[in-house]
py3Dmol code that shows the C-alpha trace and the ligand (Angstrom):
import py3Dmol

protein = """\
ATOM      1  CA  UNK A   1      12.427 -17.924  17.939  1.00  0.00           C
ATOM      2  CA  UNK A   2      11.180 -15.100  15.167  1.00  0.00           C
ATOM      3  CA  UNK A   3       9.990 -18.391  13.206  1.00  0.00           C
ATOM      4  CA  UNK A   4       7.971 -19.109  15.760  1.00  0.00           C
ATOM      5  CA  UNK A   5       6.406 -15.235  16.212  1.00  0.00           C
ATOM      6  CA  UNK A   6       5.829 -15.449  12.565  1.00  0.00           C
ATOM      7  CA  UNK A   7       4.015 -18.970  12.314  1.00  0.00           C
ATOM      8  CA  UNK A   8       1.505 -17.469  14.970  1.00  0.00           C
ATOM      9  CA  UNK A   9       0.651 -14.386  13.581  1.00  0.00           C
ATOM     10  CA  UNK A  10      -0.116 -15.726  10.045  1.00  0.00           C
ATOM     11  CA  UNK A  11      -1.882 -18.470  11.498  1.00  0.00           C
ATOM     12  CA  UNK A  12      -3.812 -15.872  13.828  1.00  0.00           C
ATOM     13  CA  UNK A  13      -4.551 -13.831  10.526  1.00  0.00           C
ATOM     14  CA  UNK A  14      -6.101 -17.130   9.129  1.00  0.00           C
ATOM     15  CA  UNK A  15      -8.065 -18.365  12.074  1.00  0.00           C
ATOM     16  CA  UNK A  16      -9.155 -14.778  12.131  1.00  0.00           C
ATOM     17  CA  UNK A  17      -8.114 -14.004  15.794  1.00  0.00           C
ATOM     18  CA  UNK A  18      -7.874  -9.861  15.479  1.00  0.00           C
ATOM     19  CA  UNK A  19      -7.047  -9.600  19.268  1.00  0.00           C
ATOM     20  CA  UNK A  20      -3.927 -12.282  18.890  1.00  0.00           C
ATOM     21  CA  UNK A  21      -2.981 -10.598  15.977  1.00  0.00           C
ATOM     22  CA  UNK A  22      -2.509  -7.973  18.116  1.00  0.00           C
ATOM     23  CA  UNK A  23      -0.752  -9.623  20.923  1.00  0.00           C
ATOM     24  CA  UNK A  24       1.738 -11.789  18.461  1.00  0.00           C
ATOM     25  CA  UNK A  25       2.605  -8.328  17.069  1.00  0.00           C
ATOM     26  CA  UNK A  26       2.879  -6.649  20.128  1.00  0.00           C
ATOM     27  CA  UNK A  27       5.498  -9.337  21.145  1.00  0.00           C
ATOM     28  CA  UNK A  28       7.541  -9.791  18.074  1.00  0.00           C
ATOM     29  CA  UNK A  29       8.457  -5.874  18.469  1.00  0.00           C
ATOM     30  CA  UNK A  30       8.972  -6.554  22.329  1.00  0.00           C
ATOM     31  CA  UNK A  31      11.555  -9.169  21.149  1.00  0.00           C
ATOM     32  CA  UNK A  32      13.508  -6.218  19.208  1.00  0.00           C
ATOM     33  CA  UNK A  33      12.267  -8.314  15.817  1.00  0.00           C
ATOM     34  CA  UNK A  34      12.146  -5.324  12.954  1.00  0.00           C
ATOM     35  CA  UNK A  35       8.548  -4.016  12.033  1.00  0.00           C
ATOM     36  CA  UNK A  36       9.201  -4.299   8.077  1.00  0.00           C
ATOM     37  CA  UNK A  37       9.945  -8.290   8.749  1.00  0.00           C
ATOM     38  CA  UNK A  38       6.929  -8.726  10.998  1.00  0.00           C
ATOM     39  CA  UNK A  39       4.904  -7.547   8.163  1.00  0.00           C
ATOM     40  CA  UNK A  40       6.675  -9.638   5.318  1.00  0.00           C
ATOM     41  CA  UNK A  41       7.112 -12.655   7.225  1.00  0.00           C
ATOM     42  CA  UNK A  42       4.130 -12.969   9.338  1.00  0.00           C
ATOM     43  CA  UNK A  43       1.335 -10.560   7.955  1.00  0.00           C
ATOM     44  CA  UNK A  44       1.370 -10.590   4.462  1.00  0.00           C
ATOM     45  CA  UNK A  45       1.821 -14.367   4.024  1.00  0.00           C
ATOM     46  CA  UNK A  46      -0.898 -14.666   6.481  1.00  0.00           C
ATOM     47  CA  UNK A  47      -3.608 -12.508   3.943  1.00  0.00           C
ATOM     48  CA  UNK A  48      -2.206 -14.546   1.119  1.00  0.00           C
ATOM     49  CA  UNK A  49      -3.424 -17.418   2.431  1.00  0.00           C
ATOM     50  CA  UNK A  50      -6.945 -16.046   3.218  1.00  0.00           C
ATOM     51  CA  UNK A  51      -7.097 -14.694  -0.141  1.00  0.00           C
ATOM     52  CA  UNK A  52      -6.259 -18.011  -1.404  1.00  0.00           C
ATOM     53  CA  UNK A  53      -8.616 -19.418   0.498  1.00  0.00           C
ATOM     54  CA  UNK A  54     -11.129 -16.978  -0.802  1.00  0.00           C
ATOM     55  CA  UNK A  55     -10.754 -17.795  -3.967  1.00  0.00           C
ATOM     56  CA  UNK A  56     -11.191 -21.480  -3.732  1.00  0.00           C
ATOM     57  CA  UNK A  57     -14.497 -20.756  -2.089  1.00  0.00           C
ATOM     58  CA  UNK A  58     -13.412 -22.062   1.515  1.00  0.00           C
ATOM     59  CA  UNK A  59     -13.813 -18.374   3.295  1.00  0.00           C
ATOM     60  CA  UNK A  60     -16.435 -15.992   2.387  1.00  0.00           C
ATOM     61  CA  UNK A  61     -16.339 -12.182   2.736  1.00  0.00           C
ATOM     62  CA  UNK A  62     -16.481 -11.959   6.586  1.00  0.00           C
ATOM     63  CA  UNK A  63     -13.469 -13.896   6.439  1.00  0.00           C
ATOM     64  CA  UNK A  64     -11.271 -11.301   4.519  1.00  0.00           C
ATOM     65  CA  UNK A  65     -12.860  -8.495   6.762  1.00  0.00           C
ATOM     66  CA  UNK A  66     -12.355 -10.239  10.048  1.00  0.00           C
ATOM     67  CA  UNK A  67      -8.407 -10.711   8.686  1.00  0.00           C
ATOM     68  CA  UNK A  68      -8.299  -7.103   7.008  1.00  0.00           C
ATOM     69  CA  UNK A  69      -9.696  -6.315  10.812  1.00  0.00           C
ATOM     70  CA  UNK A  70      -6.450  -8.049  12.289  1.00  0.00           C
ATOM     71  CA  UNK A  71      -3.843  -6.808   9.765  1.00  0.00           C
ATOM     72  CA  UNK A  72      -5.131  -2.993  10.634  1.00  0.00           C
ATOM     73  CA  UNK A  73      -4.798  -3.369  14.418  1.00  0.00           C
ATOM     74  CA  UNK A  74      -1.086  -4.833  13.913  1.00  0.00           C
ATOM     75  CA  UNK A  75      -0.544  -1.915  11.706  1.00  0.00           C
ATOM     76  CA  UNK A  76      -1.586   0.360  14.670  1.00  0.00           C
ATOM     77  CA  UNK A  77       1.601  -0.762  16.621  1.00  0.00           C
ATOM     78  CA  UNK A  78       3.424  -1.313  13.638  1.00  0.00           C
ATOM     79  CA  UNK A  79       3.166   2.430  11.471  1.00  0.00           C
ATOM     80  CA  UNK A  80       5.000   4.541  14.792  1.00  0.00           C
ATOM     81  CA  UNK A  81       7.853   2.028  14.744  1.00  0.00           C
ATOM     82  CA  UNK A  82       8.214   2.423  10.955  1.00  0.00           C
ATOM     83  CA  UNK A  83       7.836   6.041  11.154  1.00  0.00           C
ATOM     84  CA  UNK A  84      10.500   5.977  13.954  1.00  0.00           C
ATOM     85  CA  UNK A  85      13.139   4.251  11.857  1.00  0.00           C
ATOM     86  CA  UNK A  86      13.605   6.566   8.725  1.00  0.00           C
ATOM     87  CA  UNK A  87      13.171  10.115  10.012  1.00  0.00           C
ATOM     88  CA  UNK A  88      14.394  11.676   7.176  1.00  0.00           C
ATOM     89  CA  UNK A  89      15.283  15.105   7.551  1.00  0.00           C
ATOM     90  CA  UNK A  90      15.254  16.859   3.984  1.00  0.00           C
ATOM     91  CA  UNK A  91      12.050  16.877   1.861  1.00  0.00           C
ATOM     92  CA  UNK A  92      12.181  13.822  -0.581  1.00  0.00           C
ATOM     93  CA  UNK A  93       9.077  15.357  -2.872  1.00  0.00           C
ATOM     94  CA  UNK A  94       5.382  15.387  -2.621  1.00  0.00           C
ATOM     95  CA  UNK A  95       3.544  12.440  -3.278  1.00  0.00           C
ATOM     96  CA  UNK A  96      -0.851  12.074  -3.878  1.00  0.00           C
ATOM     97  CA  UNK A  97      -1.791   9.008  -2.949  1.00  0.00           C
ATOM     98  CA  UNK A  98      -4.710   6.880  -3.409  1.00  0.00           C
ATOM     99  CA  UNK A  99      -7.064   3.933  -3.894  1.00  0.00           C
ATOM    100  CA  UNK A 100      -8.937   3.786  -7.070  1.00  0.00           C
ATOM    101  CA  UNK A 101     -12.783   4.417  -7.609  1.00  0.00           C
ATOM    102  CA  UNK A 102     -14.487   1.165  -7.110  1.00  0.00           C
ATOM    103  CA  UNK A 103     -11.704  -0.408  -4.986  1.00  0.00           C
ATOM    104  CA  UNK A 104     -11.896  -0.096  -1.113  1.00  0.00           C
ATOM    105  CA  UNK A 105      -8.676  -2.255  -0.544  1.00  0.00           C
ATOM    106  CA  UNK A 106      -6.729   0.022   1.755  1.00  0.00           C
ATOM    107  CA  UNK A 107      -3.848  -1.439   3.816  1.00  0.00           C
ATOM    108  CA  UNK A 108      -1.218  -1.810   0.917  1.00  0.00           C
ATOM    109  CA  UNK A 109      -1.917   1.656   0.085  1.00  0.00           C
ATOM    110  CA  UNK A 110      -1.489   2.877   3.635  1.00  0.00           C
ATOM    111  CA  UNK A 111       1.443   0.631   4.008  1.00  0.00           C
ATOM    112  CA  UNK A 112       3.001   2.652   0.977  1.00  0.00           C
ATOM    113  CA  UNK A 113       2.006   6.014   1.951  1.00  0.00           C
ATOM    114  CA  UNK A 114       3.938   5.251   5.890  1.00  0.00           C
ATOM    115  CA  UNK A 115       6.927   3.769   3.935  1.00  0.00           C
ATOM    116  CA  UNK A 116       7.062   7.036   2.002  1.00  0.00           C
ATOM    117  CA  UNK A 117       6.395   8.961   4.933  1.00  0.00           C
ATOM    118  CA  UNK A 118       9.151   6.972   6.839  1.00  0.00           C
ATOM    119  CA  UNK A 119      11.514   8.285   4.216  1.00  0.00           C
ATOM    120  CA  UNK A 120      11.058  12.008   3.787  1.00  0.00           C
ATOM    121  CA  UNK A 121       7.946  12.086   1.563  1.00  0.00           C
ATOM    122  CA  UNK A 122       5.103  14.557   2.042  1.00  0.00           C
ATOM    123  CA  UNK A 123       2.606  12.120   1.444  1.00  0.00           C
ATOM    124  CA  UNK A 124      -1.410  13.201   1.126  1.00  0.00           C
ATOM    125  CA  UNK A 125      -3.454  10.105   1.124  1.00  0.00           C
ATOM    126  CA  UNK A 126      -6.995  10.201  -0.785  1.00  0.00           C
ATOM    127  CA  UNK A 127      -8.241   7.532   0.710  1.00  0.00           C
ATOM    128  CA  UNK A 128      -9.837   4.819  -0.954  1.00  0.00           C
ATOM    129  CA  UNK A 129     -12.633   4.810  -4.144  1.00  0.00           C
ATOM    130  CA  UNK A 130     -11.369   8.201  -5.157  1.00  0.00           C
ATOM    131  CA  UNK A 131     -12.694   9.280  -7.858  1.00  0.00           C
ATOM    132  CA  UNK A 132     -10.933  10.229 -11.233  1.00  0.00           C
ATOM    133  CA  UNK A 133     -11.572  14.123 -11.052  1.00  0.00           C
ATOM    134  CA  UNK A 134     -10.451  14.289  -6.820  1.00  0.00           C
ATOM    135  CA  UNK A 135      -6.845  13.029  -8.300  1.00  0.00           C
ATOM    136  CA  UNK A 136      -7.079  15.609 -10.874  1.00  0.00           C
ATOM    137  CA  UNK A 137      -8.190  18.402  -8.619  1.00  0.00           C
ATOM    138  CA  UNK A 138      -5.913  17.539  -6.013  1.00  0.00           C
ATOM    139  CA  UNK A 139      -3.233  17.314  -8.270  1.00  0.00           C
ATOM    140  CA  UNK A 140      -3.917  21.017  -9.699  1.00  0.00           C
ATOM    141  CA  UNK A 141      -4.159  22.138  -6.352  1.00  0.00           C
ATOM    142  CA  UNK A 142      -0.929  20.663  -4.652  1.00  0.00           C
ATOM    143  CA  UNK A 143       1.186  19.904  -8.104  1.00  0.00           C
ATOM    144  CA  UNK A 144       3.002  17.030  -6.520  1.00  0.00           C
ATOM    145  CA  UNK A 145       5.795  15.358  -7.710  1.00  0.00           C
ATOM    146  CA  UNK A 146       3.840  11.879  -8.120  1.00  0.00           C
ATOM    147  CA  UNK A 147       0.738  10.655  -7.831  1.00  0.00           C
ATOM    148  CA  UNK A 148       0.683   6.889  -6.648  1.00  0.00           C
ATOM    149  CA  UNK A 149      -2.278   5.123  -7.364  1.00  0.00           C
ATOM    150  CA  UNK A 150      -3.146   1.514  -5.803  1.00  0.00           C
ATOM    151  CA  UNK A 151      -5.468  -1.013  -7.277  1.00  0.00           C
ATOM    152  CA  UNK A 152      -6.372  -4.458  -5.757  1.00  0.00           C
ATOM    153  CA  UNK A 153      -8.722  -6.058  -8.079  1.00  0.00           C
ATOM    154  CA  UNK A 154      -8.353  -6.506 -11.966  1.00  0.00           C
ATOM    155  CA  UNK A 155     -11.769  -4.675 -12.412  1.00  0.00           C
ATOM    156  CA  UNK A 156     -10.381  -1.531 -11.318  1.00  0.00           C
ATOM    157  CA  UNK A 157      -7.120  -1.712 -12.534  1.00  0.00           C
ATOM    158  CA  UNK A 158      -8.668  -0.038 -15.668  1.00  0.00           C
ATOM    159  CA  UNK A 159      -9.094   3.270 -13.126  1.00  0.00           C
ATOM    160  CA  UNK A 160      -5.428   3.363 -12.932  1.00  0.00           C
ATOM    161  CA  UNK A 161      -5.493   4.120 -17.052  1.00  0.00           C
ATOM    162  CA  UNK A 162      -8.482   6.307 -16.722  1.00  0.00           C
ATOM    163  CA  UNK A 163      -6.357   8.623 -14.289  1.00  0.00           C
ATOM    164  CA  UNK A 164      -3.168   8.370 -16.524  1.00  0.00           C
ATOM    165  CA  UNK A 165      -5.447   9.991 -19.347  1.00  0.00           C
ATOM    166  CA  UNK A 166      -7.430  12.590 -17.322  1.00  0.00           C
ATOM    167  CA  UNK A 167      -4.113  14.235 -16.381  1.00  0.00           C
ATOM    168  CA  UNK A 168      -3.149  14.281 -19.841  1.00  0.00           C
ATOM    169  CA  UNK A 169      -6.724  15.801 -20.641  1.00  0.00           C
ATOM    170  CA  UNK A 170      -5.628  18.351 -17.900  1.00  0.00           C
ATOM    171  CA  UNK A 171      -2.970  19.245 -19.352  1.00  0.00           C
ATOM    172  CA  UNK A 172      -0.590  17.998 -16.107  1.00  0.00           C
ATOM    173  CA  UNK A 173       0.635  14.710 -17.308  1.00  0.00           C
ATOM    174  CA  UNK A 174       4.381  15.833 -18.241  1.00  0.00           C
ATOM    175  CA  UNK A 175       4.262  17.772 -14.792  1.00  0.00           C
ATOM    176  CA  UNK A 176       3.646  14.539 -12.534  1.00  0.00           C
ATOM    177  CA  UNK A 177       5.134  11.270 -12.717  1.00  0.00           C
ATOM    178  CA  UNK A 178       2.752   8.221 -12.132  1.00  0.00           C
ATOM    179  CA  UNK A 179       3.593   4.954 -10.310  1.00  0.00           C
ATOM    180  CA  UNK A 180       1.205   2.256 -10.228  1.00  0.00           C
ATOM    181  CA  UNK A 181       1.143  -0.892  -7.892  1.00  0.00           C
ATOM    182  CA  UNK A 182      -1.605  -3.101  -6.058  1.00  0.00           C
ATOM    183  CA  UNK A 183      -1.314  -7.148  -6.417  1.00  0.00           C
ATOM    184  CA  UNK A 184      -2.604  -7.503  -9.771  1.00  0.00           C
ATOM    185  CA  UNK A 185      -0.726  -4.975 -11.256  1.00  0.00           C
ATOM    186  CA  UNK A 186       2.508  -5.778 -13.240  1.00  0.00           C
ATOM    187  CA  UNK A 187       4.874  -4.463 -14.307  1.00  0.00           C
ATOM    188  CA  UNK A 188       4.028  -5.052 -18.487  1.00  0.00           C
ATOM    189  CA  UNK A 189       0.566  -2.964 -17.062  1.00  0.00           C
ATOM    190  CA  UNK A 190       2.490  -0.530 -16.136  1.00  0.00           C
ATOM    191  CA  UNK A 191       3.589   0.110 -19.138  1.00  0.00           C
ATOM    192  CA  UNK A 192       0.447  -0.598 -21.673  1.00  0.00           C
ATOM    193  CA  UNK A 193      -0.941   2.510 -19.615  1.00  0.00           C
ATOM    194  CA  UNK A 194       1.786   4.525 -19.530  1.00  0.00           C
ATOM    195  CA  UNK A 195       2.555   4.701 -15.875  1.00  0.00           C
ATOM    196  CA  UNK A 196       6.024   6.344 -15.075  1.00  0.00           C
ATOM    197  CA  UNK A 197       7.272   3.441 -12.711  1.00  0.00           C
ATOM    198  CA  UNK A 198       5.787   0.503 -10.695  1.00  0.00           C
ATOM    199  CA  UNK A 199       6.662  -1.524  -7.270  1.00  0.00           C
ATOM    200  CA  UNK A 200       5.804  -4.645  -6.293  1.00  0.00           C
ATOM    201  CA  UNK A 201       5.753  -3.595  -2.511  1.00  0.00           C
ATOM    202  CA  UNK A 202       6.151  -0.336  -0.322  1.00  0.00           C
ATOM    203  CA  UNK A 203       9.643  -0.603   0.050  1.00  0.00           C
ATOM    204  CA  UNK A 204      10.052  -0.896  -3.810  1.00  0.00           C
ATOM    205  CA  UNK A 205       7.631   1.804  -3.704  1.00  0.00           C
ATOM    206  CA  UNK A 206      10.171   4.094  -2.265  1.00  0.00           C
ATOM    207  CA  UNK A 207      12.769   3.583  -4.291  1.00  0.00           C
ATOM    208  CA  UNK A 208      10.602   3.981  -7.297  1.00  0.00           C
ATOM    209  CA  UNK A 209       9.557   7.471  -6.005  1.00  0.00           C
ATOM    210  CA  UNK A 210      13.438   8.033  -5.465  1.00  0.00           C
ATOM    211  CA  UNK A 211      13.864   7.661  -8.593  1.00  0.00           C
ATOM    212  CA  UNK A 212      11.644   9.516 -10.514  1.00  0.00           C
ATOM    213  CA  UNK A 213      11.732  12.053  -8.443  1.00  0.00           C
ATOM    214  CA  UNK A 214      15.437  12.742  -9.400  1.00  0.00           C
ATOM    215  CA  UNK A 215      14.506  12.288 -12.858  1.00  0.00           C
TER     216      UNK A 215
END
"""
ligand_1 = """\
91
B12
C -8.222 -7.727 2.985
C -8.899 -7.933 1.672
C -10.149 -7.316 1.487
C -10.767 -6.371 2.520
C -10.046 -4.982 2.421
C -10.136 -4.207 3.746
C -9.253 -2.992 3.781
N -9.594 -2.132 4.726
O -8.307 -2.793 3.028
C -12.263 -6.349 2.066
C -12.994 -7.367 2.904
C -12.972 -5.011 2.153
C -12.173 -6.870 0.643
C -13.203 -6.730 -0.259
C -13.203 -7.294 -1.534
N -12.247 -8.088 -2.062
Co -10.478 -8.295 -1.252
N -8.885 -8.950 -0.502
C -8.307 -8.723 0.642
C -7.003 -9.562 0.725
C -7.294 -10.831 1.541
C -5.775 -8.886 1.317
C -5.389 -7.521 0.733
C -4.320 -6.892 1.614
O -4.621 -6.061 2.458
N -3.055 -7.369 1.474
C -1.932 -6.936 2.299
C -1.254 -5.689 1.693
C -0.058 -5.256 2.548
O -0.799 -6.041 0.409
P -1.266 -5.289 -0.935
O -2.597 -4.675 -0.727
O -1.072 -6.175 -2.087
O -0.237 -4.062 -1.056
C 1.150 -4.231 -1.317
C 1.513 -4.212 -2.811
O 0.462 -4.625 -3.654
C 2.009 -2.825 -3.087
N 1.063 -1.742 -3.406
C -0.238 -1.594 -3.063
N -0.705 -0.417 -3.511
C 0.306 0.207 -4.139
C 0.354 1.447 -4.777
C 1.547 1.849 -5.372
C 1.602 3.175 -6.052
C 2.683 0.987 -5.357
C 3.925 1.409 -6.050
C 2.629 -0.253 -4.711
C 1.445 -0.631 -4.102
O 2.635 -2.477 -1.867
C 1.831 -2.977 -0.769
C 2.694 -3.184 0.433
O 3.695 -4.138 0.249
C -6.755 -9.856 -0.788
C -5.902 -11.101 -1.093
C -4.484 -10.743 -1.526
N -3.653 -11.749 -1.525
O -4.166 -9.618 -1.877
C -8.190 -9.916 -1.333
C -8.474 -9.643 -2.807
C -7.651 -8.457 -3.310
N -9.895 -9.272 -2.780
C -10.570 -9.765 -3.777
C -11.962 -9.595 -3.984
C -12.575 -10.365 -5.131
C -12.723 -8.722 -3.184
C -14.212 -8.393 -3.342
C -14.702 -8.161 -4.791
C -15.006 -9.541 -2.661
C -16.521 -9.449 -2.798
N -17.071 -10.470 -3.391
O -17.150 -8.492 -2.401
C -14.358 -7.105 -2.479
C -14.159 -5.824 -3.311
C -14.461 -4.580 -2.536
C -14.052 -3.341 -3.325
N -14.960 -2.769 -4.057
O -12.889 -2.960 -3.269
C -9.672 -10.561 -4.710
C -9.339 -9.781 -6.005
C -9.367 -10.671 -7.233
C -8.993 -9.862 -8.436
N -7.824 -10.165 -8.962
O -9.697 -8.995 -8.874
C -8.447 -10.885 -3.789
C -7.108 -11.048 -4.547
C -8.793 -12.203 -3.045
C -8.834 -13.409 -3.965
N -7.750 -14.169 -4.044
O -9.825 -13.665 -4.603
N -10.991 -7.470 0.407
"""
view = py3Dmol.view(width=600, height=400)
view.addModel(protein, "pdb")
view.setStyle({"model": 0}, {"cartoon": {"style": "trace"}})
view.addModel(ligand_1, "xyz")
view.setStyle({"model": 1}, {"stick": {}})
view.zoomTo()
view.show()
């Protein structure tokens, strides 16, 4: 049955069907199926296959909008039911959170920041295209634990460096941990720049901030 909730809402992710998006969401949760496996098993594969299809040249720009459109209204049921789930009680740290300057790519990110939020984080989200001197300003200003910083495209990855070094300009960098994560960023990245840990997805994300919090 859940097989068949997930074929349709990739395939309405694809055909770039926002409202059934919806619908197929709203109905997988009515069927008690867990919001973290909606969005594994029927979102995510579903904007893998338009970026794919991107990048052969078979769907143009208003084709990753019109999906990015979908995936954002599923998220709208989705984000209260994972909020629901983990209500952690104690303070887990304090996490800055943000897209990189040039990059507008914005549901991982959001995705992270409501898995961290789900599990006792205070998270502050930036937003997307934030500049190099708002993390630095924001980081002075509310000396988080971590500063997570999301990149979706290998042209700004490079951002996620330039940040790494402006705290150490600032003189915060042994203060604040760094994780790093976005689809084209790897692990080996992670560590050419000097980030403090990397995920591939939000859960991971968690369990990276876990950890270096406690460090
Ligand atoms: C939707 C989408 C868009 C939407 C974004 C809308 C929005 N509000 O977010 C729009 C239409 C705006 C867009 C624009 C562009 N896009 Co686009 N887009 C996508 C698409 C299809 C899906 C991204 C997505 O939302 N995935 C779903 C989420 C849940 O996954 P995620 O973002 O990867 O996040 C997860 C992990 O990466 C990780 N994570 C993410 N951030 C962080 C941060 C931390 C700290 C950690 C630990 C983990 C972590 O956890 C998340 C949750 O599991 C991808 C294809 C793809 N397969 O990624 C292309 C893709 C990223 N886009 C691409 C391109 C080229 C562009 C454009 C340049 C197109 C153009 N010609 O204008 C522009 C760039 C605009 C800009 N300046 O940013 C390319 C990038 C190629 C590259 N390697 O550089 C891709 C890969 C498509 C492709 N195959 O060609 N895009």
């Amino acid at each position: 049955m859940s097989q068949e909730f997930f074929a349709k809402l990739t395939q309405s992710l694809v055909d770039g069907d926002p409202d059934a998006t919806f619908e197929y969401t709203k109905g997988a949760l009515a069927a008690g199926i867990e919001p973290m496996e909606i969005i594994k098993k029927g979102l995510i594969p579903g904007m893998n296959i338009v970026g794919d299809k991107f990048s052969s040249g078979e769907y143009f720009l208003p084709d990753l909008i019109i999906a990015a459109d979908g995936m954002q209204k599923a998220m709208v049921l989705l984000e209260p039911e994972l909020l629901k789930r983990n209500q952690a009680v104690e303070s887990a740290g304090t996490v800055i959170l943000g897209t990189v300057k040039g990059d507008i790519h914005e549901i991982g990110k959001s995705l992270v920041g409501t898995m961290l939020s789900a599990n006792g984080f205070k998270v502050h989200d930036l937003g997307v295209d934030v500049a190099i001197e708002t993390f630095i300003q924001k980081a002075t200003e509310i000396k988080p634990d971590i500063i997570g910083l999301s990149a979706l495209l290998t042209t700004t990855m490079v951002n996620q460096r330039e940040v790494i070094k402006a705290l150490a300009n600032a003189g915060l960098r042994n203060k604040i941990k760094v994780m790093v994560g976005g689809a084209p960023v790897t692990r080996s990245w992670a560590e050419e720049i000097g980030a403090d840990g990397y995920a591939e997805d939000a859960m991971g994300a968690v369990q990276i901030a876990r950890q270096l919090v406690s460090k």
